[in-house]
C-alpha positions as semicolon CSV with decimal commas, in nm:
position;residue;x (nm);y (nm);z (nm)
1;X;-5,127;16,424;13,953
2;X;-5,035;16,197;13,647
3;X;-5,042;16,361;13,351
4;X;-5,050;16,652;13,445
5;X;-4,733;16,926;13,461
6;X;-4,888;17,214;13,641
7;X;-5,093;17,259;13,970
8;X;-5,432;17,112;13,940
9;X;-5,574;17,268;14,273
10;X;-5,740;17,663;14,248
11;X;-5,545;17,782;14,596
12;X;-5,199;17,634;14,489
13;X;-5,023;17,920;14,305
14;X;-4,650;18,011;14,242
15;X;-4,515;18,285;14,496
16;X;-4,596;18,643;14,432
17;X;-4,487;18,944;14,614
18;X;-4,742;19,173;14,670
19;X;-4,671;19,547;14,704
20;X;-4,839;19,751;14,970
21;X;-4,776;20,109;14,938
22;X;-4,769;20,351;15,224
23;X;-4,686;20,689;15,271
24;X;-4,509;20,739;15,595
25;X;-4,308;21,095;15,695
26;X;-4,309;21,115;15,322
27;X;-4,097;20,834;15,280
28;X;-4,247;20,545;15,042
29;X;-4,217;20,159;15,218
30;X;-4,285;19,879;14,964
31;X;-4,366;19,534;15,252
32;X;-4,406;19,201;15,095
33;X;-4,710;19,009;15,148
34;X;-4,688;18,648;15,298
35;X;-4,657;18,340;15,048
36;X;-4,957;18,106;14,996
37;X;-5,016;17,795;15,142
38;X;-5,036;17,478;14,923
39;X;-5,371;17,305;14,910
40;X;-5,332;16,934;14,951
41;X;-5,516;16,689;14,770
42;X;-5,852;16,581;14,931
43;X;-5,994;16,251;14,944
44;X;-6,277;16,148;14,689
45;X;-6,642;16,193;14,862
46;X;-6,863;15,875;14,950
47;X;-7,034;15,760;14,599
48;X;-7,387;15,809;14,582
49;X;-7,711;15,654;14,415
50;X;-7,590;15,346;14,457
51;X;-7,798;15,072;14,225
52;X;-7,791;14,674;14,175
53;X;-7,848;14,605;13,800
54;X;-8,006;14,943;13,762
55;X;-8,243;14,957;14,009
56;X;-8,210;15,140;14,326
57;X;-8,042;14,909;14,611
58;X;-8,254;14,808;14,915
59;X;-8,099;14,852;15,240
60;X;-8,359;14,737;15,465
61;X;-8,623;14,417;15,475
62;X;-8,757;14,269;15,197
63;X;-8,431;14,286;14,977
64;X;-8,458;14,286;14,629
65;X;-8,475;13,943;14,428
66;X;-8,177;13,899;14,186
67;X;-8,211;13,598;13,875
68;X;-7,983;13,386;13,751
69;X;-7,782;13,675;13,583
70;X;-7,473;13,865;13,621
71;X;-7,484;14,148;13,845
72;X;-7,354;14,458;13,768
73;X;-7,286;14,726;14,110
74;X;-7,288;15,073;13,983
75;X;-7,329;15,425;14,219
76;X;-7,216;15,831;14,149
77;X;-6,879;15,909;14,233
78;X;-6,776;16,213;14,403
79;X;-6,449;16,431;14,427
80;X;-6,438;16,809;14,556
81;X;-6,093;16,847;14,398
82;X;-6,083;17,092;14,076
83;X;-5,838;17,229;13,894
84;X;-5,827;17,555;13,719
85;X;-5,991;17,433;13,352
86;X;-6,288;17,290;13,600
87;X;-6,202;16,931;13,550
88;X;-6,200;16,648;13,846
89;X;-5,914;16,372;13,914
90;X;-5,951;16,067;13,767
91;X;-6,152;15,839;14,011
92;X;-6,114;15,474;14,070
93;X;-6,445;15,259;14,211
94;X;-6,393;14,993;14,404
95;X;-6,703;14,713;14,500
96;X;-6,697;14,479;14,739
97;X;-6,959;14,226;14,764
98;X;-7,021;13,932;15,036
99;X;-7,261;13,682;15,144
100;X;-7,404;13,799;15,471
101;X;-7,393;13,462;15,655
102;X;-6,995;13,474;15,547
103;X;-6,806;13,791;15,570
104;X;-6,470;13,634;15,470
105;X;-6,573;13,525;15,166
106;X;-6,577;13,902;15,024
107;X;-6,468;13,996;14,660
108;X;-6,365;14,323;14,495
109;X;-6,444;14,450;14,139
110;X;-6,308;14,779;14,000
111;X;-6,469;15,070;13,785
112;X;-6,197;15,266;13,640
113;X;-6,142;15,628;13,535
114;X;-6,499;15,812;13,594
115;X;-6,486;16,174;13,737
116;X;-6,690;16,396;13,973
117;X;-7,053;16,318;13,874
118;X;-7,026;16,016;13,688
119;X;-7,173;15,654;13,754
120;X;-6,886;15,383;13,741
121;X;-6,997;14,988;13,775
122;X;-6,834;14,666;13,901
123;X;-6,956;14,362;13,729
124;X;-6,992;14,019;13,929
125;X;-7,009;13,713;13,732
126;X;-7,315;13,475;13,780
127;X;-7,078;13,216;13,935
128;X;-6,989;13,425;14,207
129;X;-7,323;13,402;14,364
130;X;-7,517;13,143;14,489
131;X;-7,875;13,050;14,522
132;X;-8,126;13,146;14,813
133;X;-7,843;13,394;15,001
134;X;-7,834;13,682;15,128
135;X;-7,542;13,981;14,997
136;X;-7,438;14,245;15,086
137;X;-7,242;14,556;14,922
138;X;-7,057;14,880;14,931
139;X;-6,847;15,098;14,709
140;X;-6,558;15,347;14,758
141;X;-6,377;15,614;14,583
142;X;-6,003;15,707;14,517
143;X;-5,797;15,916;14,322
144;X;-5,409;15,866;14,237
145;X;-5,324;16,016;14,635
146;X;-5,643;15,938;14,826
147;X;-5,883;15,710;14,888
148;X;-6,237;15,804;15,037
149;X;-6,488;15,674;15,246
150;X;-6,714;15,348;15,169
151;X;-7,063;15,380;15,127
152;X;-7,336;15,263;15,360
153;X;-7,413;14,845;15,309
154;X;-7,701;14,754;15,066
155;X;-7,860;14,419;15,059
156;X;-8,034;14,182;14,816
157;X;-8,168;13,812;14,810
158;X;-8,032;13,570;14,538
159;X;-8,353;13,338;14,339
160;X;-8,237;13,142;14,098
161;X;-8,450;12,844;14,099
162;X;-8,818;12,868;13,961
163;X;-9,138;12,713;14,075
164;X;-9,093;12,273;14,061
165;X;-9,375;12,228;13,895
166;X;-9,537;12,365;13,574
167;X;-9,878;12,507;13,607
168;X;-10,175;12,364;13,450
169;X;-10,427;12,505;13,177
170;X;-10,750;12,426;13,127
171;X;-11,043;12,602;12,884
172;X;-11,378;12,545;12,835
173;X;-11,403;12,787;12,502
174;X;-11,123;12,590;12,389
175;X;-11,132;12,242;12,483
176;X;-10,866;12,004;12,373
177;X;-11,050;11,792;12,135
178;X;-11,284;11,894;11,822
179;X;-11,264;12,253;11,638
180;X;-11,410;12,572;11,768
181;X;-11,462;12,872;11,628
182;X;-11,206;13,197;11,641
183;X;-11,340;13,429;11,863
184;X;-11,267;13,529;12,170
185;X;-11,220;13,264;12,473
186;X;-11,130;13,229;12,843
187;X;-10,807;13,008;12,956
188;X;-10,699;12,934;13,294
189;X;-10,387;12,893;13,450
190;X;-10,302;12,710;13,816
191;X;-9,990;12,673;13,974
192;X;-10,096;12,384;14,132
193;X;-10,029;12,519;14,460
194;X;-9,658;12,565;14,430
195;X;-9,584;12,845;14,661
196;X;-9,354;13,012;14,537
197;X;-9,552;13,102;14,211
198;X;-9,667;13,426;14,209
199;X;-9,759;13,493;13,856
200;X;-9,726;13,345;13,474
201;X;-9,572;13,370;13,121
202;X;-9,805;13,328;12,858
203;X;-9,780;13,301;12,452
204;X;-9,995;13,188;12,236
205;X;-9,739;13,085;12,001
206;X;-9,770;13,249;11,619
207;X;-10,096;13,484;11,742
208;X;-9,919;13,723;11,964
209;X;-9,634;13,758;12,208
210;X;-9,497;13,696;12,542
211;X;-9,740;13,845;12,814
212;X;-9,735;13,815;13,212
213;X;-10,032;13,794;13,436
214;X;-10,031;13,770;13,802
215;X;-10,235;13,517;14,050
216;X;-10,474;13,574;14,242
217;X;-10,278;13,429;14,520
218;X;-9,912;13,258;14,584
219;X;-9,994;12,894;14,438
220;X;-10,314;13,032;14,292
221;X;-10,440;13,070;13,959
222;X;-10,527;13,342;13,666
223;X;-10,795;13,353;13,375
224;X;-10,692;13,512;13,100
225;X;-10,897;13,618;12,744
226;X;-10,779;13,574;12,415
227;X;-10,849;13,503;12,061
228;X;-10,670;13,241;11,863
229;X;-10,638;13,275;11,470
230;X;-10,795;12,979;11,254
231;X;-10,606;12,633;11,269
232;X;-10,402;12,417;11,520
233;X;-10,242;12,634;11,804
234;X;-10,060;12,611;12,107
235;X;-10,071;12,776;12,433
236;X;-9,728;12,791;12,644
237;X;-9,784;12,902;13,018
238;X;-9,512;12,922;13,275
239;X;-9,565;13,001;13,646
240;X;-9,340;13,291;13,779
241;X;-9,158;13,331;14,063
242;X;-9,142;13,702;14,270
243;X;-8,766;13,756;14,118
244;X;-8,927;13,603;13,737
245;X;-8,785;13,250;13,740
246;X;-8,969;13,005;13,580
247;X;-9,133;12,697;13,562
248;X;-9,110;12,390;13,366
249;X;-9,359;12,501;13,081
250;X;-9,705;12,342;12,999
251;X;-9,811;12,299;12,638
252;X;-10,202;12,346;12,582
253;X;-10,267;12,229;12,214
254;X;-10,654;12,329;12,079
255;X;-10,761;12,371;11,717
256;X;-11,006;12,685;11,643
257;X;-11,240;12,721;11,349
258;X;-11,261;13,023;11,061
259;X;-11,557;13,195;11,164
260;X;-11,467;13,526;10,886
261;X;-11,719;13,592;10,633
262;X;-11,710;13,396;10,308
263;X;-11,739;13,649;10,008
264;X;-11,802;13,561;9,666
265;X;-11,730;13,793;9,380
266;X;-11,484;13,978;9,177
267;X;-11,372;14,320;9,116
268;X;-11,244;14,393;8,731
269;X;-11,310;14,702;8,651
270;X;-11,283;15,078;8,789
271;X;-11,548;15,269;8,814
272;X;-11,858;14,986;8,701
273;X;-12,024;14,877;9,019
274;X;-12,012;14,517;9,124
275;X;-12,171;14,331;9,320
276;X;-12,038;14,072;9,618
277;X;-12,239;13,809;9,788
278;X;-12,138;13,747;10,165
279;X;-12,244;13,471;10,396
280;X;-12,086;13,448;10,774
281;X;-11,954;13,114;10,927
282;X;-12,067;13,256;11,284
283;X;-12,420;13,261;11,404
284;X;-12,573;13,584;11,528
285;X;-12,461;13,781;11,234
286;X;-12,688;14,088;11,199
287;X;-12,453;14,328;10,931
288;X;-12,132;14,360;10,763
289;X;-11,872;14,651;10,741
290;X;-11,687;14,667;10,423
291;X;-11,429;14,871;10,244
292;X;-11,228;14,900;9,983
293;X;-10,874;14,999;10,079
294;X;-10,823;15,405;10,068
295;X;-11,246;15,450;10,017
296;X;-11,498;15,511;10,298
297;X;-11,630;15,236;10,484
298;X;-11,991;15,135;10,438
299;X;-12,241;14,913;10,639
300;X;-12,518;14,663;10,468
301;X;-12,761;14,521;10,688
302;X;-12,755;14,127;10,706
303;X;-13,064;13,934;10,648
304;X;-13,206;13,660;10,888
305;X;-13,005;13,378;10,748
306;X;-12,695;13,611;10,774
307;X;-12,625;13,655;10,430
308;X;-12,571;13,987;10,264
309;X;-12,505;14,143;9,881
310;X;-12,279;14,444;9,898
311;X;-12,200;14,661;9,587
312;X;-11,868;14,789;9,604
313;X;-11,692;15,019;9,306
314;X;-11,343;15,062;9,274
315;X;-11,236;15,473;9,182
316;X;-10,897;15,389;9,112
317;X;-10,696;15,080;8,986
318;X;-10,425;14,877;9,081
319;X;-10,417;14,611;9,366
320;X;-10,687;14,688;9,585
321;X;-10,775;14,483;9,880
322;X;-11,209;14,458;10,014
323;X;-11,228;14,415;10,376
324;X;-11,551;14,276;10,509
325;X;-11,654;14,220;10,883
326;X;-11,942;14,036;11,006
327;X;-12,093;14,208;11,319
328;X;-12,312;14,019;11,570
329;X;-12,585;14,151;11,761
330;X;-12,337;14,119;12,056
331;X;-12,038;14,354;11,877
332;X;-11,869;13,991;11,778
333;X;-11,671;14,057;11,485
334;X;-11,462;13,881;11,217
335;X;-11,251;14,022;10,932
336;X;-11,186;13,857;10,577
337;X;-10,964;14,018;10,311
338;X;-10,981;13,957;9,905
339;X;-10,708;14,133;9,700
340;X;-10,785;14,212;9,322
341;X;-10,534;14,346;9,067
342;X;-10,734;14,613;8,841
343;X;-10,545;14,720;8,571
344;X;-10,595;15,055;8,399
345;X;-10,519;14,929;8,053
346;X;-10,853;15,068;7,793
347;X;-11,065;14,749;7,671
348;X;-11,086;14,677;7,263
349;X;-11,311;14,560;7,026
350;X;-11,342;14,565;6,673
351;X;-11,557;14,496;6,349
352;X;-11,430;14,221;6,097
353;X;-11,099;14,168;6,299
354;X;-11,104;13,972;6,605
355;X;-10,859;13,906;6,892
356;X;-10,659;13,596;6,818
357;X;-10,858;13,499;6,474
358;X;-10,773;13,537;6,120
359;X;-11,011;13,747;5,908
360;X;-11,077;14,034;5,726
361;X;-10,756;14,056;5,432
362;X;-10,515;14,333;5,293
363;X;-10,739;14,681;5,193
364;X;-11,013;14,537;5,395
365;X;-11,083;14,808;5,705
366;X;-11,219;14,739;6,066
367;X;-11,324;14,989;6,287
368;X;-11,154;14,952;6,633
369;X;-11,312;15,086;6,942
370;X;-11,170;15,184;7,267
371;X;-11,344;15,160;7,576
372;X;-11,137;15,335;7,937
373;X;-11,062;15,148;8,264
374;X;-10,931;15,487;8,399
375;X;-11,186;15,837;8,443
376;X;-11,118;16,154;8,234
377;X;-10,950;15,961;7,972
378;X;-10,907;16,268;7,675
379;X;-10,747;16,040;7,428
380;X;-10,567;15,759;7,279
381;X;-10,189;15,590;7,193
382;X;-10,209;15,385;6,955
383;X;-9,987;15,158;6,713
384;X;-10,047;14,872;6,443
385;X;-9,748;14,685;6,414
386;X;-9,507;15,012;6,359
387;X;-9,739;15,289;6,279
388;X;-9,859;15,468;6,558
389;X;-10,106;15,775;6,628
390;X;-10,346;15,959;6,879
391;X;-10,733;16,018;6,911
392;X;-10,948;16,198;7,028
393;X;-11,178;16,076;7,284
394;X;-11,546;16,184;7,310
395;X;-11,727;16,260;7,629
396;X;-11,780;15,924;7,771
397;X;-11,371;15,856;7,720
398;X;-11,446;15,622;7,430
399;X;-11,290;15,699;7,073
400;X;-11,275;15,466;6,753
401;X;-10,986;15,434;6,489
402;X;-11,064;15,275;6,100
403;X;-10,735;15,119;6,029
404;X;-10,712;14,904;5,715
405;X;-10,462;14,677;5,667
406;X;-10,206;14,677;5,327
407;X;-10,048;14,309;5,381
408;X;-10,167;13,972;5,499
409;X;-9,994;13,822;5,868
410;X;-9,990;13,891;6,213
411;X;-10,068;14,242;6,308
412;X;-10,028;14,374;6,677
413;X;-10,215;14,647;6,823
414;X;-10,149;14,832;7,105
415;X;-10,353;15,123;7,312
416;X;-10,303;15,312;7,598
417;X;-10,566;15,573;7,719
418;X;-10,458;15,936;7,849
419;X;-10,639;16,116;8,107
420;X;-10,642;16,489;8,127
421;X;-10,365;16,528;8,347
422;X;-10,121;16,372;8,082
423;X;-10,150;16,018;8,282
424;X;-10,117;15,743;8,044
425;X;-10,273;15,416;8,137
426;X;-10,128;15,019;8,140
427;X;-10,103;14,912;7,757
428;X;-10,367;14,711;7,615
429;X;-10,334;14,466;7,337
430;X;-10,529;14,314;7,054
431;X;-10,334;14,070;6,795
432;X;-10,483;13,928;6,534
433;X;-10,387;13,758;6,157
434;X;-10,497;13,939;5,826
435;X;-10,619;13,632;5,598
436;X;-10,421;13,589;5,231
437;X;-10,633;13,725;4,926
438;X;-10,771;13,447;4,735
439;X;-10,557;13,346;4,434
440;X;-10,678;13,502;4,145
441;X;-10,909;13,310;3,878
């Protein structure tokens, strides 16, 4: 075998004498055994699990539908020949494929180098079939000295022309002209009695993806459900042949209303309840589910206009997002989001100097008063211009600083709370200009 520069079968072996010993009138005879024969090569076994494009091959009435693709042969090759390590000969795979109505028109592709137990492919190019025929196949084995037997013949049907004519799509929840609302809705599809349409390909383009649905018949139709998001939209349908050719595509263009709630309010603060006003913008609304990203979700009951107040408070800070859902007496919902940014930074205020305004004057002092946006604040950072310090906070996280200033100008303050893990909160500033003394008299 190439490559190879001892035997490679089990029986072959080099010569060796074997010594029988027997004890005859007490004289010893030493008899040589007889040499072993060689063991010739034998022929790789028929290939097995033999598959067109991956799926099993038919060999019998209907035959498989191939597309307009390249094909690609593949089966299990077998070879009982093994050599002392336990490794097979190198196996070539032969395929030959030909249209049934025309034997001589047969062509070979090779798989090269698979051994016992491995599946080896041939791959025919899309231009070597046709459309509407009939093949037929089989694959063989060989090694470097023998080739083996050819499999039995399997069959398939080549489609590579899709239904004529593109189906048609009508709605009556979504009619082509005027706006209506976002919820769920009915379209049907009919392959206007094209035969050879078995199915269709349906997306409602920038709401969801490509989905298949079959008829109810060969040249029938389908009725499909789904919901469209607010705004313009199209609807692309396809008919489907039984091999998944298609048809020229139809467009169906509608335009569908925002029926999610409509809520009015704002979230600053963590921890202070606030309250939200909600009104729907579908009809049958009997209650709302809301939530606050991360908290429990909680229900308020609508009243008989629809409208609803919910009171939502925020436990932590940062951007949080309220979800609310109108729910009608039928289960009909609809979702609207509002994101709010809630930052953790303490509020100040202050007596005789005031954010942005010039007051007060050197040696004149203002208390300054902290206020938390974060729970279990213990104390306070603080710094005026360059001098800095800490606080204590009393029990309701709140603390106050007397801080008098020496010159006239602009003075900065900055605060940050600390909670009693050692978190520090977002920085809060206060600026503010010390007036000049009077001249003196």
């Amino acid at each position: 075998m190439p490559g190879t520069t001892t035997s490679a079968r089990p029986v072959r072996a080099l010569l060796a004498a074997a010594l029988s010993v027997a004890v005859a009138a007490g004289t010893l005879t030493l008899t040589a055994a007889p040499a072993a024969a060689n063991d010739d090569n034998q022929p790789p076994g028929v290939p097995t699990e033999l598959q067109t494009s991956g799926q099993p091959c038919t060999a019998a009435e209907p035959y498989q539908l191939w597309q307009n693709n390249d094909l690609v042969l593949s089966a299990v090759l077998h070879d009982p020949d093994v050599d002392v390590t336990g490794s097979t000969d190198r196996l070539t795979a032969t395929f030959a494929l030909w249209p049934v109505d025309e034997p001589t028109a047969r062509i070979e592709r090779f798989g090269y180098y698979g051994r016992e137990g491995d599946r080896e492919s041939g791959l025919f190019e899309r231009e070597t079939l046709t459309h509407d025929r009939v093949y037929a196949w089989q694959v063989r084995a060989a090694d470097d000295q023998a080739t083996g037997e050819w499999s039995g013949l399997c069959y398939f049907r080549t489609d590579f022309e899709g239904p004529a004519v593109a189906p048609t799509v009508t709605s009556t929840d979504f009619p082509t002209e005027g706006w209506h609302p976002a919820l769920p809705g009915q379209f049907t599809f009919d392959a206007a009695a094209t035969p050879d349409a078995v199915g269709f390909r349906y997306e409602l383009l920038g709401v969801s993806g490509i989905q298949t649905v079959p008829a109810d018949r060969p040249g029938g139709s389908a009725t499909v459900t789904l919901r469209p998001d607010d705004g313009p939209r199209t609807l692309v349908v396809s008919s489907l042949d039984e091999a998944g050719n298609r048809s020229p595509e139809a467009q169906y263009e509608f335009r569908a209303s925002d029926v999610s709630p409509i809520i009015t309010g704002k979230l600053t603060e963590v921890g202070v309840p606030t309250t939200f006003t909600v009104q729907p913008q579908m009809a049958g609304v009997v209650r709302y589910r809301f939530q606050l990203d991360g908290d429990p979700e909680q229900t308020a009951e609508a009243a008989p206009d629809g409208t609803a107040t919910l009171t939502v408070t925020a436990t932590r800070a940062g951007s949080r997002t309220l979800s609310v859902t109108s729910v009608t007496a039928d289960g009909v919902t609809a979702t609207t989001t509002s994101t709010f940014v809630l930052t953790t930074a303490p509020k100040i205020s202050a007596t005789v100097y005031q954010q942005g305004g010039t007051s007060g004057g050197p040696g004149v002092p203002g208390v300054f008063t902290f206020t938390p946006r974060q729970p279990d604040v213990v104390s306070y950072l603080y710094r005026f211009n360059t001098v800095t310090g800490t606080v204590a906070a009393a029990a309701d996280g709140t603390a106050s600083v007397t801080w008098t200033p020496t010159k006239a100008g602009l003075t900065s303050l900055s605060v940050r709370s600390v909670d009693r893990d050692g978190n520090q909160s977002d920085a809060a500033s206060f600026t503010f200009f010390v007036r000049n003394p009077p001249p003196s008299s």
